[in-house]
C-alpha atoms as an extended CHARMM CRD file, in Angstrom:
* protein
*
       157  EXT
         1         1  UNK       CA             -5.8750000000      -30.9980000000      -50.2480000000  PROA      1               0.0000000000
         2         2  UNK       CA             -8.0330000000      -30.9140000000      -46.9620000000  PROA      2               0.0000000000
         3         3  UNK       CA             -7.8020000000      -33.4040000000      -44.3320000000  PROA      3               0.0000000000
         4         4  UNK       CA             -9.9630000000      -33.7480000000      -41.3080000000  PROA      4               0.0000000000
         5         5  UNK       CA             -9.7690000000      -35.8910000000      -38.1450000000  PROA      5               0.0000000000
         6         6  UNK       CA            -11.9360000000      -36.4110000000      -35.1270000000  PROA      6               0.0000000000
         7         7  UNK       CA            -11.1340000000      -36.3950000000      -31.7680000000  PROA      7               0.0000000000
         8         8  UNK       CA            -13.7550000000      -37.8170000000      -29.0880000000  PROA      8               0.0000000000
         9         9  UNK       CA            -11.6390000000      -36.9860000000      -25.8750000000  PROA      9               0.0000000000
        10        10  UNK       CA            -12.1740000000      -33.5310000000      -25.1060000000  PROA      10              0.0000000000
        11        11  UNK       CA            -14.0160000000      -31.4930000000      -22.3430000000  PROA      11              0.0000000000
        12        12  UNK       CA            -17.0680000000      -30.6700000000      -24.6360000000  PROA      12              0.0000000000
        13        13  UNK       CA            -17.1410000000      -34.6830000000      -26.4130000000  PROA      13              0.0000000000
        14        14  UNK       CA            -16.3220000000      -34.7900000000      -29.8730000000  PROA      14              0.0000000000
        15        15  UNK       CA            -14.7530000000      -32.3390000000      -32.1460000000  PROA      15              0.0000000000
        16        16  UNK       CA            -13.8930000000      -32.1480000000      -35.8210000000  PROA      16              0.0000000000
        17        17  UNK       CA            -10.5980000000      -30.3750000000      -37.1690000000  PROA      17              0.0000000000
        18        18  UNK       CA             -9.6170000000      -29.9930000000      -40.5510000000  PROA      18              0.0000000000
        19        19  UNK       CA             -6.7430000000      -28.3600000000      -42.4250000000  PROA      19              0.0000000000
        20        20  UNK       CA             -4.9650000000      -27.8320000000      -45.8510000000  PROA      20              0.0000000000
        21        21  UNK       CA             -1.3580000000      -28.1400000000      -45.7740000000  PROA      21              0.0000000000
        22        22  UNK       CA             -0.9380000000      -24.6850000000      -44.3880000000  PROA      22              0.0000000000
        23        23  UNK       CA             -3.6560000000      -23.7580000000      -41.9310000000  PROA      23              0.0000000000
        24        24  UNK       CA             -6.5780000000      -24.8180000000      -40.2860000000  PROA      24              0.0000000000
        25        25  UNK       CA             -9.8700000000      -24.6600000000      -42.2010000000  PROA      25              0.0000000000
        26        26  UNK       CA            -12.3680000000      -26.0320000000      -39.3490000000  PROA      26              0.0000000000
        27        27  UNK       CA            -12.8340000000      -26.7890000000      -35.5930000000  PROA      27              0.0000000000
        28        28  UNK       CA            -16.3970000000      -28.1720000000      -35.1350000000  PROA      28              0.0000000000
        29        29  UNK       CA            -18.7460000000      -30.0920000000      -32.7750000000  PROA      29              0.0000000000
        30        30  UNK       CA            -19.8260000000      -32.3540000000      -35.7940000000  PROA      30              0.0000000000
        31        31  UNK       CA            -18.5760000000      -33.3430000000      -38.9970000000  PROA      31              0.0000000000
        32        32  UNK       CA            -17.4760000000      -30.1460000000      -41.2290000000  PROA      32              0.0000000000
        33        33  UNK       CA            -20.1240000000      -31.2240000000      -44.6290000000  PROA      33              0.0000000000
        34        34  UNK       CA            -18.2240000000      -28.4070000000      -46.1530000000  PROA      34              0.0000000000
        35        35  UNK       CA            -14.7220000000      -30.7590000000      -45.4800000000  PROA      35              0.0000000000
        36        36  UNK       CA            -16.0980000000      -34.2550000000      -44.3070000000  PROA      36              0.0000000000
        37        37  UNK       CA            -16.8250000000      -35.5270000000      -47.7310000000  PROA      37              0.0000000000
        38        38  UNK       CA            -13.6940000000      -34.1130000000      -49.3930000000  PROA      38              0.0000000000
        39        39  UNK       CA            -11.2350000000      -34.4530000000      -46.6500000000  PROA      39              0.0000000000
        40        40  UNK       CA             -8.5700000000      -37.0020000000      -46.1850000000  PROA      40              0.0000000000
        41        41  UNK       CA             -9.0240000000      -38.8710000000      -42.6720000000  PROA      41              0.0000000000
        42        42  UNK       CA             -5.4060000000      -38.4530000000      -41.4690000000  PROA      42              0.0000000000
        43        43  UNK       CA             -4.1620000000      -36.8100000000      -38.5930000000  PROA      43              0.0000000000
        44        44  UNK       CA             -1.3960000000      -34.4700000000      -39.9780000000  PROA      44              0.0000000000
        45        45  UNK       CA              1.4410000000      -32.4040000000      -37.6110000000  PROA      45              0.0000000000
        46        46  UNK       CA             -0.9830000000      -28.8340000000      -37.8800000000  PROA      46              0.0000000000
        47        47  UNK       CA             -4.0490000000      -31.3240000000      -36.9920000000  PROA      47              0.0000000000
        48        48  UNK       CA             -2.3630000000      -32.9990000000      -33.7680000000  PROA      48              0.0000000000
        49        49  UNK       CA             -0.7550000000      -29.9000000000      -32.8770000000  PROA      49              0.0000000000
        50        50  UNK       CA             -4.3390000000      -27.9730000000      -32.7030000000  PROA      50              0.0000000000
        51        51  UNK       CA             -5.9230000000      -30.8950000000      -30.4160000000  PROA      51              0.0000000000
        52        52  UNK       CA             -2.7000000000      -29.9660000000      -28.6660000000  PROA      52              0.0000000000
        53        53  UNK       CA             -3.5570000000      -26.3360000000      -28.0300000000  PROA      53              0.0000000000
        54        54  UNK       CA             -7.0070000000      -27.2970000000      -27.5270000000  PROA      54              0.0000000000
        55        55  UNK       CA             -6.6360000000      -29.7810000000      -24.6780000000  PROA      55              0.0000000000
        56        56  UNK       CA             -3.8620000000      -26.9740000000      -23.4750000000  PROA      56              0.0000000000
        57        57  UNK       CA             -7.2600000000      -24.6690000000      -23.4300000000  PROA      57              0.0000000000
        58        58  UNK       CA             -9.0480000000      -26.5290000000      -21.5510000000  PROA      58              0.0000000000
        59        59  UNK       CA             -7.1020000000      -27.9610000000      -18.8160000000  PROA      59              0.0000000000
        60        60  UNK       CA             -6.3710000000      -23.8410000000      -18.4790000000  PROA      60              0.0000000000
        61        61  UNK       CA             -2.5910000000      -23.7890000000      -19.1160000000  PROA      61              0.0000000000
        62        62  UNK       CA             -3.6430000000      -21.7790000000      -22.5450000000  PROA      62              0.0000000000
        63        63  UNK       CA             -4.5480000000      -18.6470000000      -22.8210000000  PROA      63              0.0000000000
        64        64  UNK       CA             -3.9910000000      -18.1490000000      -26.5220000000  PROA      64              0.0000000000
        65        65  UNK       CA             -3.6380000000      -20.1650000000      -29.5910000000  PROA      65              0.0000000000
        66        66  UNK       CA             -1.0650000000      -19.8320000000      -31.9670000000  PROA      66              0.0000000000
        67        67  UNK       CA             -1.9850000000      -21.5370000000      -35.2410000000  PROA      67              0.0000000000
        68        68  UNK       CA             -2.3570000000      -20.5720000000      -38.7910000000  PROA      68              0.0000000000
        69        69  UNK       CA             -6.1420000000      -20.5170000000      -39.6200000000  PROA      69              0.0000000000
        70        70  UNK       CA             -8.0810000000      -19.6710000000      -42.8110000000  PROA      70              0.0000000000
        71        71  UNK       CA            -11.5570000000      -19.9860000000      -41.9700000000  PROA      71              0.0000000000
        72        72  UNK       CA            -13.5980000000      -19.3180000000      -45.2260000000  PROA      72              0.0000000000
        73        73  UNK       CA            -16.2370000000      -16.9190000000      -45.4220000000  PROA      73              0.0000000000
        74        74  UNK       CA            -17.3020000000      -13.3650000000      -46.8180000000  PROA      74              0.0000000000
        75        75  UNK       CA            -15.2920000000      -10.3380000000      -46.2030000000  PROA      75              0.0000000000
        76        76  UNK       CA            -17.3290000000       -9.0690000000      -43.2350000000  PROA      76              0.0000000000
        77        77  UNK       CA            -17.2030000000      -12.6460000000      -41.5440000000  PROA      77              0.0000000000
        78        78  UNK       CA            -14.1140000000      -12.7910000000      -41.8290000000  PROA      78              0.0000000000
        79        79  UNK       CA            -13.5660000000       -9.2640000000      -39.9710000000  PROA      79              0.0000000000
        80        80  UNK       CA            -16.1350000000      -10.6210000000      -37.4770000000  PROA      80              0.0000000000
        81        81  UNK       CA            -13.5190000000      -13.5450000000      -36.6720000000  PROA      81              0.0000000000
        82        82  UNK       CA            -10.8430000000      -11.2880000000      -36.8110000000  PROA      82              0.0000000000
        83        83  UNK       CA            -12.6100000000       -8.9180000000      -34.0590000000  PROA      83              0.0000000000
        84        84  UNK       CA            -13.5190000000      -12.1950000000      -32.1280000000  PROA      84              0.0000000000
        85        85  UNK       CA             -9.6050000000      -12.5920000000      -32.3220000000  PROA      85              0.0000000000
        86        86  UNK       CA             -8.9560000000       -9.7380000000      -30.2790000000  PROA      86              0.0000000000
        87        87  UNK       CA            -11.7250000000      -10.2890000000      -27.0240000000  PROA      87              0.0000000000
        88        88  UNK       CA             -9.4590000000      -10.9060000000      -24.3200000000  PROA      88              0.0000000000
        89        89  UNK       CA             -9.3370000000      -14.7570000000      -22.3230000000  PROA      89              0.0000000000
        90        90  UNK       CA            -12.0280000000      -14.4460000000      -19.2910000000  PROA      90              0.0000000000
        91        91  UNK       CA            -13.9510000000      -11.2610000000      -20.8930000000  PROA      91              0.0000000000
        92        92  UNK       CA            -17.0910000000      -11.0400000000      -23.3300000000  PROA      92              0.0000000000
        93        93  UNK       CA            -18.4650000000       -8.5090000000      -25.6380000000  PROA      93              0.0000000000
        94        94  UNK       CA            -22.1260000000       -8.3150000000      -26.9750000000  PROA      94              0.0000000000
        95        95  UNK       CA            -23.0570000000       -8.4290000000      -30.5880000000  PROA      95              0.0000000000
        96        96  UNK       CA            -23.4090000000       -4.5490000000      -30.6110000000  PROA      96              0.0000000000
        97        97  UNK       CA            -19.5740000000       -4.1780000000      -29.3710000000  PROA      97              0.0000000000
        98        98  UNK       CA            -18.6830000000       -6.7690000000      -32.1820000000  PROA      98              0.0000000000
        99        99  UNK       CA            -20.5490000000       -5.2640000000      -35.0820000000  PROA      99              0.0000000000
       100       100  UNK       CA            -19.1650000000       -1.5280000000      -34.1320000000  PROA      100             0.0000000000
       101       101  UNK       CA            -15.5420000000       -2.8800000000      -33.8090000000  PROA      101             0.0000000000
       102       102  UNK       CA            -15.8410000000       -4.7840000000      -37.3970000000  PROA      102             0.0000000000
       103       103  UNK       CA            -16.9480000000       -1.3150000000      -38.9290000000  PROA      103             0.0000000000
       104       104  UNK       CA            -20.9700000000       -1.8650000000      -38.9960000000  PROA      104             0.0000000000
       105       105  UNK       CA            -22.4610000000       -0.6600000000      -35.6790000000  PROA      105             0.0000000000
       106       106  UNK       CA            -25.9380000000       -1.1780000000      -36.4510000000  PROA      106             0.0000000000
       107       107  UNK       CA            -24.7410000000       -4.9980000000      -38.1280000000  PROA      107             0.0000000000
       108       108  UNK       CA            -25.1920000000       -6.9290000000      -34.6140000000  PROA      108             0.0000000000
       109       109  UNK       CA            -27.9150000000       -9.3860000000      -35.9260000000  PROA      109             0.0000000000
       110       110  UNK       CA            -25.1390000000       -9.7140000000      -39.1440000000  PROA      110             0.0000000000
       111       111  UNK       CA            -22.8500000000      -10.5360000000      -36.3300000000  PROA      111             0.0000000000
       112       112  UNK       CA            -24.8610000000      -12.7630000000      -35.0140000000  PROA      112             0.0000000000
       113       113  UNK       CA            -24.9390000000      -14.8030000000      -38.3840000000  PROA      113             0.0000000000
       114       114  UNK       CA            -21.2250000000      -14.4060000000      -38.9400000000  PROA      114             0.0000000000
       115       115  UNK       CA            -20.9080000000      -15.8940000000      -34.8760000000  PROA      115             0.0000000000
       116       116  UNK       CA            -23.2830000000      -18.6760000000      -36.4010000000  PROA      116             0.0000000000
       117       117  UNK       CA            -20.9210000000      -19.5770000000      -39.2300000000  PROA      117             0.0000000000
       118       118  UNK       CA            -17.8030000000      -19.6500000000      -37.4710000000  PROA      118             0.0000000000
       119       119  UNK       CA            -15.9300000000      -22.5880000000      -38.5200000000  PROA      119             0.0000000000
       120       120  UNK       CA            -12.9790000000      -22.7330000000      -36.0480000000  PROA      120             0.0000000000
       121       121  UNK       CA            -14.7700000000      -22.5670000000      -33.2220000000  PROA      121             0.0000000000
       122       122  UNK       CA            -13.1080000000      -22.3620000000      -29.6330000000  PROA      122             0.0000000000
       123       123  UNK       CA            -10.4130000000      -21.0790000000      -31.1500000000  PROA      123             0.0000000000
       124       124  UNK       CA            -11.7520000000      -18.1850000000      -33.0530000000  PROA      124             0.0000000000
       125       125  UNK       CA            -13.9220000000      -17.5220000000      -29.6170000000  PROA      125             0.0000000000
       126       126  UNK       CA            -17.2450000000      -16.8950000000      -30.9280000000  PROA      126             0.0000000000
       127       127  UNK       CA            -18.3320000000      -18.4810000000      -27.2000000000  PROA      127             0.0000000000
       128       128  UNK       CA            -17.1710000000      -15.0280000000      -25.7670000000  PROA      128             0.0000000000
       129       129  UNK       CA            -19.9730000000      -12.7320000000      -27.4490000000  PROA      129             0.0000000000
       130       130  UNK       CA            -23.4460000000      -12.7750000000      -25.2100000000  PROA      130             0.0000000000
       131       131  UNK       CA            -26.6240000000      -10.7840000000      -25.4880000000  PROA      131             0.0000000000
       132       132  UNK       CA            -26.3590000000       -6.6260000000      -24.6000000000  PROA      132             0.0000000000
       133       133  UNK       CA            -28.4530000000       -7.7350000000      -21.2610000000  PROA      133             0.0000000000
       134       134  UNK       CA            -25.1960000000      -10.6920000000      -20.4500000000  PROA      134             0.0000000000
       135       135  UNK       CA            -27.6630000000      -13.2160000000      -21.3740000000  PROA      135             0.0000000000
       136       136  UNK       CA            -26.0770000000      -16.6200000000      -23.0130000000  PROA      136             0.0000000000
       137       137  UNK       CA            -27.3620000000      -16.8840000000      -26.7320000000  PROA      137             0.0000000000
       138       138  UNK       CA            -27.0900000000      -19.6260000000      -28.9120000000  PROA      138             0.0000000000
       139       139  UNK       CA            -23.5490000000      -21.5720000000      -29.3750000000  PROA      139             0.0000000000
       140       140  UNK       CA            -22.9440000000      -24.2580000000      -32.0910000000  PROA      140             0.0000000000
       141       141  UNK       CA            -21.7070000000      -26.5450000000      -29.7340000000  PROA      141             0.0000000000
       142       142  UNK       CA            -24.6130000000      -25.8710000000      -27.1890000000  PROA      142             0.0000000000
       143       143  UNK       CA            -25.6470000000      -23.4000000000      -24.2500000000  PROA      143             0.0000000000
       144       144  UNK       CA            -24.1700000000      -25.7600000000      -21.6490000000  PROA      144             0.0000000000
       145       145  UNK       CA            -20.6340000000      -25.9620000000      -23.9690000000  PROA      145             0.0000000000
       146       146  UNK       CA            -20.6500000000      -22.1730000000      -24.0250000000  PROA      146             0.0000000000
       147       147  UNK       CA            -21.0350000000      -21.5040000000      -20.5250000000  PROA      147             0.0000000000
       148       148  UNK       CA            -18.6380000000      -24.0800000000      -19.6040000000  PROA      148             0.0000000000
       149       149  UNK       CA            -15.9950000000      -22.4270000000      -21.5630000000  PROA      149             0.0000000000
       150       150  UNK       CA            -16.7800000000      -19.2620000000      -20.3660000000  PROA      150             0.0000000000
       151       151  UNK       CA            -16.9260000000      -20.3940000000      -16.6180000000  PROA      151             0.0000000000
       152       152  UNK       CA            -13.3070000000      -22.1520000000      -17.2290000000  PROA      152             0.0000000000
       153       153  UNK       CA            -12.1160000000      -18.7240000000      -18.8110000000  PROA      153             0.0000000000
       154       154  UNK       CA            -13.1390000000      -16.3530000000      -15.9520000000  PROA      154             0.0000000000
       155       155  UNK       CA            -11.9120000000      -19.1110000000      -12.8830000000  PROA      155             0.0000000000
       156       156  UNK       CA             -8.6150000000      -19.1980000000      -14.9300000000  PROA      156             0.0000000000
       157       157  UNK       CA             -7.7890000000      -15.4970000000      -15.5460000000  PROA      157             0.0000000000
């Protein structure tokens, strides 16, 4: 069973977070349609304690989150996410770095789709890959979001 929640006090307005019993499945700006219409409105322990972490985030006293996720996706997004994992608090990569560290250097514009369809966002810190040139590229949750969270990161390291 999934269940989903919505919190509207955060840093960057509303977000969405669902889970299954075990891990969390989504952390969006807007309604999951993958979850929303299947998911149980209910605020379970793994749900509260990832707004937790998340308002830990951004009032910078975490660095790290340290909750069971299962985003859903092919087998290269998935290593995308996992590489996304491992970019340090305060530091970017581009989409080139990204797609050679998942094992497809010449895959940045799959990277690119993979950043796109990142369902736990924040979390799994898609907001930390920019253009080869440093330039800010598109962010689910907006430019402004994205540079926000990446202006809290590097004042915070």
């Amino acid at each position: 069973m999934i269940y989903g929640f919505h919190y509207d006090q955060t840093p960057v307005g509303r977000l969405y977070i669902a889970a299954d019993e075990y891990a969390l499945k989504a952390v969006s700006f807007q309604d999951n349609p993958k979850y929303s219409g299947m998911a149980v409105e209910t605020e379970t322990p793994l749900i509260h304690q990832a707004y937790k972490q998340l308002c830990e985030f951004f009032n910078a006293k975490r660095k790290e989150f340290t909750l069971p996720l299962a985003p859903e996706g092919t087998d290269f997004q998935k290593r995308v996410w996992q590489t996304l994992g491992h970019i340090p608090y305060g530091e970017t990569r581009s989409y080139k770095q990204i797609a050679t560290e998942a094992g497809s250097p010449r895959g940045y514009r799959a990277v690119g789709l993979a950043n796109n369809r990142n369902p736990i966002a924040i979390i799994i810190p898609c907001h930390r890959v920019i253009g080869c040139n440093g330039s800010m590229t598109g962010y689910a949750g907006g430019l402004k979001i994205k540079e926000m969270l990446l202006k809290l990161e590097k004042e915070n390291v």
